[in-house]
MIPA-855774 format. One line per field, with one value per residue (C-alpha): x, y, z; residue number from 1. Coordinates in Angstrom, 1 decimal. Layout:
residues N
px <- X,...
py <- Y,...
pz <- Z,...
seq <- NUM,...
//
This chain:
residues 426
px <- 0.0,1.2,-0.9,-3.5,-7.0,-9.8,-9.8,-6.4,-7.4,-10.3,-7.9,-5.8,-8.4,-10.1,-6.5,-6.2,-9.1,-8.4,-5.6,-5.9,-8.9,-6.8,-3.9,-5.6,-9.5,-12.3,-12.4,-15.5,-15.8,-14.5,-11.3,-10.5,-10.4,-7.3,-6.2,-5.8,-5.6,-8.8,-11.9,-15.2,-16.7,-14.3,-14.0,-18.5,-17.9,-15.1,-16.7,-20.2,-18.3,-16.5,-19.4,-21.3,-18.8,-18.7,-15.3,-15.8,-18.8,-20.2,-18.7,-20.4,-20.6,-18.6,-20.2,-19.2,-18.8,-22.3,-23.6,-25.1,-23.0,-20.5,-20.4,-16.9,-16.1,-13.7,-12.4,-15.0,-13.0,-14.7,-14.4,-11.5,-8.9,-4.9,-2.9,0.6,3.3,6.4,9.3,11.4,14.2,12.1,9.0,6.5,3.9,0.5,-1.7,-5.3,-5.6,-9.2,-8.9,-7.7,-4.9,-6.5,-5.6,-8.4,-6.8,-3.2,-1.2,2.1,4.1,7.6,10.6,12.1,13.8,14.0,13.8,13.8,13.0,11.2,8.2,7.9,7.9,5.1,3.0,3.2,2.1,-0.4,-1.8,-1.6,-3.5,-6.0,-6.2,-6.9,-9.5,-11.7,-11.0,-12.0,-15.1,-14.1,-14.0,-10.7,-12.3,-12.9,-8.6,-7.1,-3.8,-1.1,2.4,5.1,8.7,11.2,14.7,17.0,16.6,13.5,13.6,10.5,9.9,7.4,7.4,7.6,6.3,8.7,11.9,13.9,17.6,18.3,22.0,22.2,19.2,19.9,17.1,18.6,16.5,13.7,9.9,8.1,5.1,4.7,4.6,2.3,-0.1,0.1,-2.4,-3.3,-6.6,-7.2,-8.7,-6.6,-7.1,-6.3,-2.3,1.0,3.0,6.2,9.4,12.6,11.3,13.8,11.9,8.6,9.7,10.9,6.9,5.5,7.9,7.4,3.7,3.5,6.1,9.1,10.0,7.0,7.5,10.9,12.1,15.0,15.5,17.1,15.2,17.6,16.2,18.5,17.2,19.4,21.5,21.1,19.5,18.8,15.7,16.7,14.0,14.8,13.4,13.8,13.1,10.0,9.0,12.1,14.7,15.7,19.9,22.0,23.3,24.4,27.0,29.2,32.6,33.9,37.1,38.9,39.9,37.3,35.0,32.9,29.0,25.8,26.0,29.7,31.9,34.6,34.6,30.4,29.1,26.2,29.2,29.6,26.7,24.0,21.8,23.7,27.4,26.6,25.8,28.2,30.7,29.5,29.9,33.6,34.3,32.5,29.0,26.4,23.1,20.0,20.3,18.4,17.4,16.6,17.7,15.8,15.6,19.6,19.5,17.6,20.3,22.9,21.2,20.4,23.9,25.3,23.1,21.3,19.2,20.3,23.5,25.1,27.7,27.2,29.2,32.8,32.6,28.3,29.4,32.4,30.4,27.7,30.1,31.8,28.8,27.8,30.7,30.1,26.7,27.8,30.4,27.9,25.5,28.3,28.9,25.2,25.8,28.3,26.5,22.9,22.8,19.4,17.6,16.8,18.0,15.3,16.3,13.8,14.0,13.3,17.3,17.1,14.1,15.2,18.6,16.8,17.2,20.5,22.0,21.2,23.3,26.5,25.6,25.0,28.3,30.3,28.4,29.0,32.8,33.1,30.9,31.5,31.0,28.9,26.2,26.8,25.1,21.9,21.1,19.4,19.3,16.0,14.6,11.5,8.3,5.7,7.4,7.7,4.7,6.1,7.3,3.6,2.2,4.6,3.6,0.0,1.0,2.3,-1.4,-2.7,-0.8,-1.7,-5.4,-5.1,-3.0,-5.8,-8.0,-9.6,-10.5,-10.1,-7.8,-9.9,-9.6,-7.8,-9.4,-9.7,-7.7,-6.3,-7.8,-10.3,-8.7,-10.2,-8.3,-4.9,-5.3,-6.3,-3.2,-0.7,-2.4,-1.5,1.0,4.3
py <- 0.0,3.6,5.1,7.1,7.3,7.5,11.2,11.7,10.5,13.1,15.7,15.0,14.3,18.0,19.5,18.5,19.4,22.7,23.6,22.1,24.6,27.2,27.3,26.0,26.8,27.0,23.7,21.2,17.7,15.8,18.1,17.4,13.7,12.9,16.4,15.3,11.1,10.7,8.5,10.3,9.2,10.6,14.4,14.4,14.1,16.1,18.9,18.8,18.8,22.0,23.8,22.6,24.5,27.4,27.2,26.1,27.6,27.2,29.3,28.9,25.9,24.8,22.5,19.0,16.0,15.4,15.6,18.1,21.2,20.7,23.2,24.9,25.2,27.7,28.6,31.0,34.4,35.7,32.5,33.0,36.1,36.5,39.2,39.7,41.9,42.7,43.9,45.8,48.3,51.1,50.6,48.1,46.9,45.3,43.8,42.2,39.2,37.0,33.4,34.0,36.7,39.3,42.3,43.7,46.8,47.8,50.0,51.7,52.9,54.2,52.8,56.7,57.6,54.8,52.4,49.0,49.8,46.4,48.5,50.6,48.1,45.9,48.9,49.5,45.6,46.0,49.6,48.0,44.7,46.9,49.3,47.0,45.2,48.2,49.6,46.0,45.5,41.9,40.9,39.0,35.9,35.4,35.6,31.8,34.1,36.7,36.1,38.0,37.8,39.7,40.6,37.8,34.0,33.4,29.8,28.7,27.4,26.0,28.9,32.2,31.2,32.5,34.3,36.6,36.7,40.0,40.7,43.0,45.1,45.0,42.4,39.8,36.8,39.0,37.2,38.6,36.6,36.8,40.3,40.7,38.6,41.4,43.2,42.1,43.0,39.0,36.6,33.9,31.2,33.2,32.2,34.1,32.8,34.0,33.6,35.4,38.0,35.8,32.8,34.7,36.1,32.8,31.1,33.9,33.5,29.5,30.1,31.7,34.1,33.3,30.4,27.9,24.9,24.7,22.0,23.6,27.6,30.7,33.6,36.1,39.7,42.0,45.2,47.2,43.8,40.3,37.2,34.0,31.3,28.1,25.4,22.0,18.7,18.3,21.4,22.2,25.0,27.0,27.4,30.7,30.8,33.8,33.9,37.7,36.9,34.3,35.9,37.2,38.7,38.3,40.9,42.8,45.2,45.5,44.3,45.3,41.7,42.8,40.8,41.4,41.1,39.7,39.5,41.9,44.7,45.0,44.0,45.2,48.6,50.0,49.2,50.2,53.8,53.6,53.4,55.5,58.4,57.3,58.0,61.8,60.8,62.9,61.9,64.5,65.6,63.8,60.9,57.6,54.6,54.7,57.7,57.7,54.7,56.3,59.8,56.9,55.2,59.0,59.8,56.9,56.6,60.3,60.6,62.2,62.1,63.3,60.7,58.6,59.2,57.4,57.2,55.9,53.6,52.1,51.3,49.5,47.5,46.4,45.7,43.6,41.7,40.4,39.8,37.6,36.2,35.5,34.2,31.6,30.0,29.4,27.9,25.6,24.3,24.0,23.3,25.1,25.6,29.6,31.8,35.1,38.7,40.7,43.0,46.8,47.3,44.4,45.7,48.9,48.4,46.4,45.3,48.0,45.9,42.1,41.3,42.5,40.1,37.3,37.9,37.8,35.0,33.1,33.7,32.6,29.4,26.1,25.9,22.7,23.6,28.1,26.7,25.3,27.6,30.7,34.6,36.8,39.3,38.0,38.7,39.8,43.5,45.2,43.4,39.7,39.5,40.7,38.3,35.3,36.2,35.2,32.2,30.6,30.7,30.0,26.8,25.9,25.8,24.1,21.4,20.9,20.3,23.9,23.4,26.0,24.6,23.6,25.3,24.3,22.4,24.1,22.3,19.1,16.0,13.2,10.4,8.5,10.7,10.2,6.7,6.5,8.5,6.2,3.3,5.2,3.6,5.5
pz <- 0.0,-0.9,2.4,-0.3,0.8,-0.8,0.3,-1.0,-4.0,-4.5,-3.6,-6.5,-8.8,-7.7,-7.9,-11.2,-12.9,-11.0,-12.5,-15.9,-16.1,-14.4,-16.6,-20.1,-19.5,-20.9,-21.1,-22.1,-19.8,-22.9,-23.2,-19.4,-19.5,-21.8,-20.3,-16.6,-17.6,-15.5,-16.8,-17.9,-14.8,-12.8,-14.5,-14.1,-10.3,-9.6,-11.9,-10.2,-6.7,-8.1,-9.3,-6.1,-4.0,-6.9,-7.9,-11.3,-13.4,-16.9,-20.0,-22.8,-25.5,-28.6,-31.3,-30.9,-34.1,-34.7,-31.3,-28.9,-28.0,-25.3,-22.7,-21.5,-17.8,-16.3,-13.0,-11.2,-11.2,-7.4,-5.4,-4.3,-3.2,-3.0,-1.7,-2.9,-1.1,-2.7,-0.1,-2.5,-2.5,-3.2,-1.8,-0.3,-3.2,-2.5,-4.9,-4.4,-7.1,-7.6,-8.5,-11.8,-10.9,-12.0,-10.3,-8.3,-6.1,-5.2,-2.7,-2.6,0.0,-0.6,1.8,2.4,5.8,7.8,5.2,6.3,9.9,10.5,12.3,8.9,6.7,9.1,9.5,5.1,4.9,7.6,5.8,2.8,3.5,4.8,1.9,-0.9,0.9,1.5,-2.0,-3.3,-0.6,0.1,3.7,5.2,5.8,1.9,1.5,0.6,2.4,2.0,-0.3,0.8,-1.1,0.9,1.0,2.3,3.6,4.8,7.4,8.7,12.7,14.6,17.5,15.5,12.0,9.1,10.4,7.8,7.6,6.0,6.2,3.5,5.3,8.5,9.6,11.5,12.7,12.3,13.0,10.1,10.6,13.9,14.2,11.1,13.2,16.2,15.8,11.8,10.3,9.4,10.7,12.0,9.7,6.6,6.5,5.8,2.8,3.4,0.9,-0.8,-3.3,-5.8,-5.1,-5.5,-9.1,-10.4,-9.4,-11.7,-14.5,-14.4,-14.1,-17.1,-18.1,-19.6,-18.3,-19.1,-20.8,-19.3,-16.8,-15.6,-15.7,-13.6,-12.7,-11.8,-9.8,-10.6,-8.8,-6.0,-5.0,-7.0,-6.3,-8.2,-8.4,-9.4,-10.8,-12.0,-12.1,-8.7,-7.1,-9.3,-7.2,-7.3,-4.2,-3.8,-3.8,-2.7,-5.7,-5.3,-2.4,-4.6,-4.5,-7.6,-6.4,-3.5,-1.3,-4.0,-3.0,0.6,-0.4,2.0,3.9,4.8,3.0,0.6,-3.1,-3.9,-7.0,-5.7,-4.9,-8.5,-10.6,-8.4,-9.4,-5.8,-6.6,-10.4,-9.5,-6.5,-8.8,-11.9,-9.1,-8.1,-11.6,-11.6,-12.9,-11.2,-10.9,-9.8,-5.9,-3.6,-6.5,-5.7,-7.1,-9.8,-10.9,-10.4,-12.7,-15.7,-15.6,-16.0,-19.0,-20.5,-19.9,-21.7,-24.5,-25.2,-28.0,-31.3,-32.5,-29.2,-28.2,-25.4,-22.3,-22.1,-18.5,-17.9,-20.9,-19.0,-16.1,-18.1,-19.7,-16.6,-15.3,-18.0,-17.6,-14.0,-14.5,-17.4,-15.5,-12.5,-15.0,-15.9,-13.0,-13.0,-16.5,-15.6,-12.2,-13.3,-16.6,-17.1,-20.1,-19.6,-17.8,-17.5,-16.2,-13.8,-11.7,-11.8,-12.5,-15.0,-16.8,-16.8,-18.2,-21.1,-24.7,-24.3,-21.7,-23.1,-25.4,-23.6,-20.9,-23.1,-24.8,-21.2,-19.7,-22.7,-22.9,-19.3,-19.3,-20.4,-24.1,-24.1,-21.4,-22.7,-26.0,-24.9,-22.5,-23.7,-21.9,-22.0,-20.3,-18.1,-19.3,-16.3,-15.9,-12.5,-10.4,-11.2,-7.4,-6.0,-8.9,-7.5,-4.0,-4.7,-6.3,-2.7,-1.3,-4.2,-5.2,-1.5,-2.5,-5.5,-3.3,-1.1,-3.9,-3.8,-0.5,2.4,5.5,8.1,11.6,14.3,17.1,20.6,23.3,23.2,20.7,21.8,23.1,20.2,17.5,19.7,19.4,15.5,14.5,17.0,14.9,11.7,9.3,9.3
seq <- 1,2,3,4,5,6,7,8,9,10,11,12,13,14,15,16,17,18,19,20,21,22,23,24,25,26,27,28,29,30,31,32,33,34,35,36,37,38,39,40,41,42,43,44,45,46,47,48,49,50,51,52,53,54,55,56,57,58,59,60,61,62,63,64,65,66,67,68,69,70,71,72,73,74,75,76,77,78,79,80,81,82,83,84,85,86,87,88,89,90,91,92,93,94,95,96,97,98,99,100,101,102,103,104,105,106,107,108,109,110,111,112,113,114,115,116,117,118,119,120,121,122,123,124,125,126,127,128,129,130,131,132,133,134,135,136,137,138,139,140,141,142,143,144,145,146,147,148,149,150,151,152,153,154,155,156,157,158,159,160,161,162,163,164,165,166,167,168,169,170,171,172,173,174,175,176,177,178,179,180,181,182,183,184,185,186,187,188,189,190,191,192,193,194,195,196,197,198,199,200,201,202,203,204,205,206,207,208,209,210,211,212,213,214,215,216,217,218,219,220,221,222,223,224,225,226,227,228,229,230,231,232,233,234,235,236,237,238,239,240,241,242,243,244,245,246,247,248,249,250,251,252,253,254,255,256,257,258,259,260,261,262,263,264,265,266,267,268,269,270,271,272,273,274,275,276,277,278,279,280,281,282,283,284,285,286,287,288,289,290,291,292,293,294,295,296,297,298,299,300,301,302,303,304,305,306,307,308,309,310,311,312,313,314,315,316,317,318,319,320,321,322,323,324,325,326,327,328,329,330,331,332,333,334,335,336,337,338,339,340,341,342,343,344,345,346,347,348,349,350,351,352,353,354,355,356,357,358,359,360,361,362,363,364,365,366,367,368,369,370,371,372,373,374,375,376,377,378,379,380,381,382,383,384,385,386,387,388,389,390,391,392,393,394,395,396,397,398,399,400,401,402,403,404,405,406,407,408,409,410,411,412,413,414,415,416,417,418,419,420,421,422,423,424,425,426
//
């Protein structure tokens, strides 16, 4: 015996029929046998079960092969909500998503001052949760949860929920979920999904950005600092790797998390313009990263014929080259099939930027594994971290078969239950 029961069973069949419809819907009961490999009889029940609990609805008809019309199903847009948060450089983003990710409301709030203050950034999450549900008028209850991709590692214990290990922000063993939950406008069944931004990035681009179809890519976010999501066969769901803090040169450069000589020292959005100033570039007074980023870019290729400047262009190139470079050790470890480019900094710096970091990472990989692997830009723009960040809860439900987790039991469990799960196979 494999331990399924038969309400395992239905939970897969439900979860699959989910999110066939989910990802390739409308689709008609005929479609979604051969589609999810379950018999005819199996797709009716799940399907009436689905639409029972309103979480699949009818969508029209097509004509079949001489028979009666069939009628297309679809994932019911309103029966479900996500939140995403995205913890960026700049500024804390929150998005409201319904079932089918579309976006329903959003808030802003930039990270100024303090920055990442751990009690700013809580209360912008808290305002923000807040915000979007009264602009959307859904209640809290109706959430499947909140996605949260942060800065940093992100380990997750039985006492304090998730903990964040931000070195580069100052955020040290910090108990992000715990201290959303103090004094949080949800209810406490509606769960925290809490993960590196990186991670959160790479689950939208696999989803359905740039990387689908692929069984092994590299998402890179390339914004302020760097960081890497690697998928592969066997980590389908992406494990965030700190990817920014490989050394590149010893004795190099200090980076944020204190040590000499990181990749992120020289090829992040911070070092980048740290050093376009070494070597007299001026950006605007008082600009922020961004902004500081687009006087670079306008310096180094202005519009006319002016010529670029010699010393904005320099930077870019060197830039270029460690990203490549750091792109290549990726190369030669994982193998991957794509590698995809997001990020505010990495969308930002462009089509310009590409091909100058496909050239370096190329000359510095392994010429076998440099060749099959390709280098894009990703494709979901600046909210693909809030996007990823609904995902978690999302692919949570569709795990449980589109069913809500049940609440915990008050006090301790009948002495019947003890005794069932002590006779439990193992």
């Amino acid at each position: 015996m494999n331990g399924r029961t038969v309400r395992d069973l239905r939970r897969a069949n439900r979860t699959a029929v989910l999110q066939r419809l989910w990802f390739d819907g409308p689709l008609s009961r005929f479609e979604l046998g051969p589609a999810t490999g379950l018999s005819s009889g199996s797709v009716s029940n799940v399907v009436a079960d689905l639409i029972a609990d309103g979480l699949v609805e009818e969508a029209g008809s097509v004509d079949s092969d001489g028979g009666r019309p069939r009628t297309l199903l679809r994932v019911a847009p309103g029966s479900g909500h996500m939140i995403g948060v995205d913890v960026g450089e700049t500024r804390v983003r929150v998005e409201l998503f319904d079932l089918t990710l579309t976006e329903l409301a959003r808030a802003e709030s930039p990270l100024t001052g303090r920055g990442y203050d751990v009690e700013v950034v809580v209360g912008h999450i808290r305002d923000g949760i807040a915000e979007v549900l009264a602009d959307a008028a859904i209640e809290p209850g109706r959430l499947l949860g909140v996605g949260i991709g942060v800065p940093g590692i992100v380990a997750h214990t039985p006492d304090s929920g998730a903990v964040v290990h931000g070195q580069t922000i100052g955020w040290d063993a910090v108990p992000l979920e715990a201290l959303l939950r103090t004094g949080s406008p949800l209810p406490a069944g509606v769960r925290y999904f809490i993960d590196n931004g990186a991670r959160t990035l790479g689950q939208a681009e696999m989803w359905f950005g740039g990387g689908r179809g692929a069984r092994s890519a590299v998402v890179v976010l390339f914004g302020s600092g760097v960081g890497a999501c690697l998928v592969t066969p066997e980590v389908e769901h992406g494990r965030a790797v700190e990817w920014g803090h490989l050394t590149v040169r010893v004795r190099g450069r200090r980076c944020r998390c204190g040590a000499l000589g990181c990749l992120e020292a020289y090829a992040g959005a911070e070092s980048l313009l740290e050093r376009w100033r070494e070597e007299g570039g001026r950006p605007p007074e008082g600009a922020d990263e961004e902004t500081a980023l687009t006087a670079l870019l306008a310096a180094a290729y202005p519009s006319g014929d002016t010529e670029g400047d010699p010393v904005a262009l320099a930077v870019l190139e060197e830039t270029a080259e460690y990203l490549g470079a750091g792109l290549s050790d990726l190369i030669n470890l994982f193998q991957p099939e794509r590698i995809l480019i997001g990020g505010w900094a990495g969308l930002q710096l462009g089509e310009r930027f590409l091909p100058a970091v496909r050239r370096h990472a190329t000359a510095y990989a392994l010429r076998y594994p440099a060749e099959k692997v390709t280098v894009e830009l990703g494709r979901l723009g600046p909210d693909a971290v809030t996007v990823g960040a609904a995902i978690l809860p999302l692919a949570d439900f569709f795990g449980r078969g589109g069913r809500r987790p049940e609440p915990a039991p008050e006090g301790p469990a009948p002495a019947w239950r003890a005794a069932l799960d002590d006779r439990a196979p193992r």
